[in-house]
N, C-alpha and C positions, 0 to 999 in steps of 0.2 A: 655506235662504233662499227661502220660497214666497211673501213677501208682495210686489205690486207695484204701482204707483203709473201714472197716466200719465204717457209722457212720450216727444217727439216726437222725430221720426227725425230727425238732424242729418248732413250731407257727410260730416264727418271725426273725429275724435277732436283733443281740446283735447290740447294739445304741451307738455310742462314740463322741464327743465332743473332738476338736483339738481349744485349746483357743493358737492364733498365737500373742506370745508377740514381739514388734520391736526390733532387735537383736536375734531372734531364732535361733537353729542351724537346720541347711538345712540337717545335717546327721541323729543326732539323730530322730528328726523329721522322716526324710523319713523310716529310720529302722523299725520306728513302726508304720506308715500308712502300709510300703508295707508289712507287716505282717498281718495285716485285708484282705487285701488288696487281697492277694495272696490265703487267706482260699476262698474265693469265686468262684477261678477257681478250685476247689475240683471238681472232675469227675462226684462226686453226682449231681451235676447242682444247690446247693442247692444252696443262698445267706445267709450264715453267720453272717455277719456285715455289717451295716450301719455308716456314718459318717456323720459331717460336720465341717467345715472349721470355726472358729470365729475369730474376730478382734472387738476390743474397736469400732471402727469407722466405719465398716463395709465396708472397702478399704481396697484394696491391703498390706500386710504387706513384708517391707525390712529384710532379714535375716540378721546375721553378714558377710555374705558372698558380700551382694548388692543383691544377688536372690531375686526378690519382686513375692510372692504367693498371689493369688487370694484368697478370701474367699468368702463365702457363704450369712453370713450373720454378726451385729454386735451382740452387748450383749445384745440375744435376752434372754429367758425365754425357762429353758429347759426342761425336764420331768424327774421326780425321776428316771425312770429306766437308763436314759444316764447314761455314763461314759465320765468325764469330766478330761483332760487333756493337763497341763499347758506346752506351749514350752516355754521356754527362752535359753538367752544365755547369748549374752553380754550386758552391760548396765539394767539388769533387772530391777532395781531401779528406772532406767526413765520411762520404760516403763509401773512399778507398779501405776498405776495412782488410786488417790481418787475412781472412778469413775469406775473402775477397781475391782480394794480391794472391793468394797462395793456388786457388780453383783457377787464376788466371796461367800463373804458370806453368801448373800440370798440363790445363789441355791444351794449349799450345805450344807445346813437348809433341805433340802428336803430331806435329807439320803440315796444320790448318792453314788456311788465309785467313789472316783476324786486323783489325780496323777500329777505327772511334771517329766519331763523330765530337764536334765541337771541344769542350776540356779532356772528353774521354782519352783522349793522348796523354793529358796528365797520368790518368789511371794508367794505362800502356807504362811508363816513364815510371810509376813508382815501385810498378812489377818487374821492370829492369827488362820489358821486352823489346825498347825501341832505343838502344845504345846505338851510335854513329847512325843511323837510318837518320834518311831525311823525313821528318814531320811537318806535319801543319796544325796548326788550332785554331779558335777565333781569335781577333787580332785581339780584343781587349783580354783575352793572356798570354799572349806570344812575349808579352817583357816581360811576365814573373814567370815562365817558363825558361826562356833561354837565360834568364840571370840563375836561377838554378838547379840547370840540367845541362851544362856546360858542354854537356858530350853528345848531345842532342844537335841535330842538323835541323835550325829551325828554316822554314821554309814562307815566304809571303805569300801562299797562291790560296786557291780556293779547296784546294785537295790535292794530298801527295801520294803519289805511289813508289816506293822502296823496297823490290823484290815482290813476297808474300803481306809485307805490309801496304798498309791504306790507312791513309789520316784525311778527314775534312774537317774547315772549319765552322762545318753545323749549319744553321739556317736554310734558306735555297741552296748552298754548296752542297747539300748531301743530295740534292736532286741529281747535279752533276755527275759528282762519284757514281752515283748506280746508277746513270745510264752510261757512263764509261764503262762498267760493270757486265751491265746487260750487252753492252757493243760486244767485250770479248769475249761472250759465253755464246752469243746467238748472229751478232753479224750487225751490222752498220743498220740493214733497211730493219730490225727489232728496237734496236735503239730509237730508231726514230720515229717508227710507231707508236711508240710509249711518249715520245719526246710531243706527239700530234695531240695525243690525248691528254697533256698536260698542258694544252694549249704554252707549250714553251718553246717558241720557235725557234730559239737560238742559243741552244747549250754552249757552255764555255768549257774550254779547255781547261787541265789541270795547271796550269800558267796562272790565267789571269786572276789579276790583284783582287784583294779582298775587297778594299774601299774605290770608294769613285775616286780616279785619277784628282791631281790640284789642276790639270790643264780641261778637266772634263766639268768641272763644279761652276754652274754658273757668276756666280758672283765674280771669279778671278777671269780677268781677259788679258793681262799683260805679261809678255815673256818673261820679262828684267822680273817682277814679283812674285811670280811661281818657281825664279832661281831662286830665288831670296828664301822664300818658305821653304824650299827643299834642303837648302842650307842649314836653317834655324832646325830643323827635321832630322838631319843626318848627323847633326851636331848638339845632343841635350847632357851628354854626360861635359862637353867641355866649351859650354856656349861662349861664341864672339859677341865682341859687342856691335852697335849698330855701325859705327864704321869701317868695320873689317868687312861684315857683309858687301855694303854699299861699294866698294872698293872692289870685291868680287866681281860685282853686278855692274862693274863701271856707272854707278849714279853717287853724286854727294850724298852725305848725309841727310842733308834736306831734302831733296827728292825722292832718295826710299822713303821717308816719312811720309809726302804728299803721296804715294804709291797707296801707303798702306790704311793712309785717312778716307783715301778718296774709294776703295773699289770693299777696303775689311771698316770703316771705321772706328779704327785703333791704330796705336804706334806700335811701329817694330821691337818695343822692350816690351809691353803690355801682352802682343800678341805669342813671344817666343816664352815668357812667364808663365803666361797660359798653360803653350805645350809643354813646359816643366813638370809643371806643376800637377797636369795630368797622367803624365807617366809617373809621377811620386805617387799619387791617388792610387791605382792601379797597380804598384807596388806592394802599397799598404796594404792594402783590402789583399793582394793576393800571394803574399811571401812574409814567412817571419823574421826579412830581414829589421834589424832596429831602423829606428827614425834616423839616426846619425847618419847609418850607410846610405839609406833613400836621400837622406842629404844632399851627401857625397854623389852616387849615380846620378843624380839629376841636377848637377854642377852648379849647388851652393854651396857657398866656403862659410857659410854661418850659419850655424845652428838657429840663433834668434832671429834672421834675417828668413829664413827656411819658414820656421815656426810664424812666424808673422805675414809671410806671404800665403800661408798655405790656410792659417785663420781666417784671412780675408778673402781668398774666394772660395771656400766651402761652408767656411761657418763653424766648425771647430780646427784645433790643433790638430797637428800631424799625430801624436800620442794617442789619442784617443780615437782616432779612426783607426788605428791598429788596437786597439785592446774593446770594440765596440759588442763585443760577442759575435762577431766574425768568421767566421771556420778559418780557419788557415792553409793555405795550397800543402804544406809541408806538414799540417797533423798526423796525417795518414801513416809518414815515415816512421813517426814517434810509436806506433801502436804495438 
């Protein structure tokens, strides 16, 4: 690390709080410690940032991965200047305990900047601290989030910023957030110091989309077909059938077909099934709504017709993916 940049002497080192929920993700996580983490070995000799490590219990926490991380300490009492941020991942629900929810909204009563990383926005959302703010999560909870958290500004990007808050959606995004982080505590050439030594040459703005664009995915090369799928996409709670698309797209019905044989190897009913059916999945697994409502959200008029589409491409009923010993996104609320 010989290359360095200027940058001014500051009093103290910036203060951050890692609250480690059971289930965190081990990536996201790391993304944005080794981003603090990394400003310290700046040439300057200066120290930066400061952290530490939190758990409920002040024990060891299991990620989703089984990686079990040491902490520091538990839900101690922190100082208004920390910045406090939420890891979760999976099960966040279980892991949002009474006990939890309540440590969260005393100290940010203090008039912190506090944040999460990947579900940890659920956490934020069950402690009632991100009402109208715009959020972000990982996209595979962004639909049993906004179905219900209704007053929640869900957000498609990679990380949102709303005032004092800060939401990513974990993985590489949390690399993102803290060097957007690092930019406005220390200055553009710090940021991109850190961004050098992460060999990641091209930070993305708090904007861009979580997944690979449909016109960036190789397999799709045709304009008329990535309408189509945007269509089937923007449309799951009240799906058209394949002629209405086609009619969209100015192609017959036969021709979206040969579209979708020739470039996805499937038909346009098969393929929008699919996307149903996986936003039903993702329901299940992450909201106590019933099977009927998931039904309904993901615009099947038949319950048997639901049930037996959703047997066949998972391998069980819809029922039992919801009662499978599953945490539920909405436990936490019950506690």
């Amino acid at each position: 690390m010989t290359d360095s940049c200027a940058i001014n002497t500051y009093p103290a080192p910036k203060a951050y709080a890692f609250l480690l929920v059971p289930g965190f993700s081990t990536l996201g996580f790391s993304c944005a410690l080794d981003a603090l983490s990394l400003a310290n070995h700046h040439p300057s000799g200066q120290k930066f940032y400061k952290w530490r490590l939190i758990s409920e219990t002040g024990e060891p926490v299991a990620a989703y991965n089984g990686v079990t991380v040491a902490v520091d300490t538990g839900l101690t009492e922190l100082g208004r200047e920390e910045t406090l941020i939420v890891c979760a991942g999976e099960n966040a629900g279980q892991g949002s305990t009474k006990t939890l929810l309540n440590w969260l909204r005393r100290e940010v009563r203090k008039g912190m900047d506090y944040g999460a990383l990947s579900s940890g926005t659920y956490t934020l959302a069950l402690a009632g601290l991100i009402g109208g703010k715009r959020v972000t999560t990982h996209w595979e909870y962004k639909t049993a989030l906004a179905e219900m958290l209704p007053d929640v500004i869900m957000e498609d990007t990679i990380y949102s910023v709303d005032g004092r808050v800060f939401t990513s959606a974990g993985g590489a995004a949390s690399m993102d957030m803290m060097l957007h982080r690092i930019n406005a505590d220390y200055g553009v050439d710090m940021a991109t110091w850190v961004a050098d030594q992460m060999v990641y040459t091209v930070p993305r703005a708090h904007s861009h989309g979580q997944r690979m664009s449909l016109q960036s995915r190789p397999e799709v090369r045709n304009t008329k077909l990535l309408l189509a799928m945007q269509i089937m996409e923007n449309n799951l709670e009240d799906p058209l059938v394949p002629d209405e698309i086609a009619d969209v797209v100015a192609l017959s019905t036969r021709q979206l077909e040969r579209l979708f044989a020739k470039y996805l190897n499937t038909s346009p009913k098969r393929y929008y099934l699919h996307l149903r059916l996986e936003k039903a999945r993702n329901l299940l697994r992450q909201t106590d709504l019933s099977v009927t409502d998931v039904c309904v959200a993901c615009g099947f008029r038949s319950l048997s017709h639901f049930s037996k589409s959703y047997r066949s491409a998972f391998g069980i009923p819809p029922g039992m993916e919801a009662s499978d010993g599953k945490v539920l996104w909405s436990d936490a609320a019950k506690k």
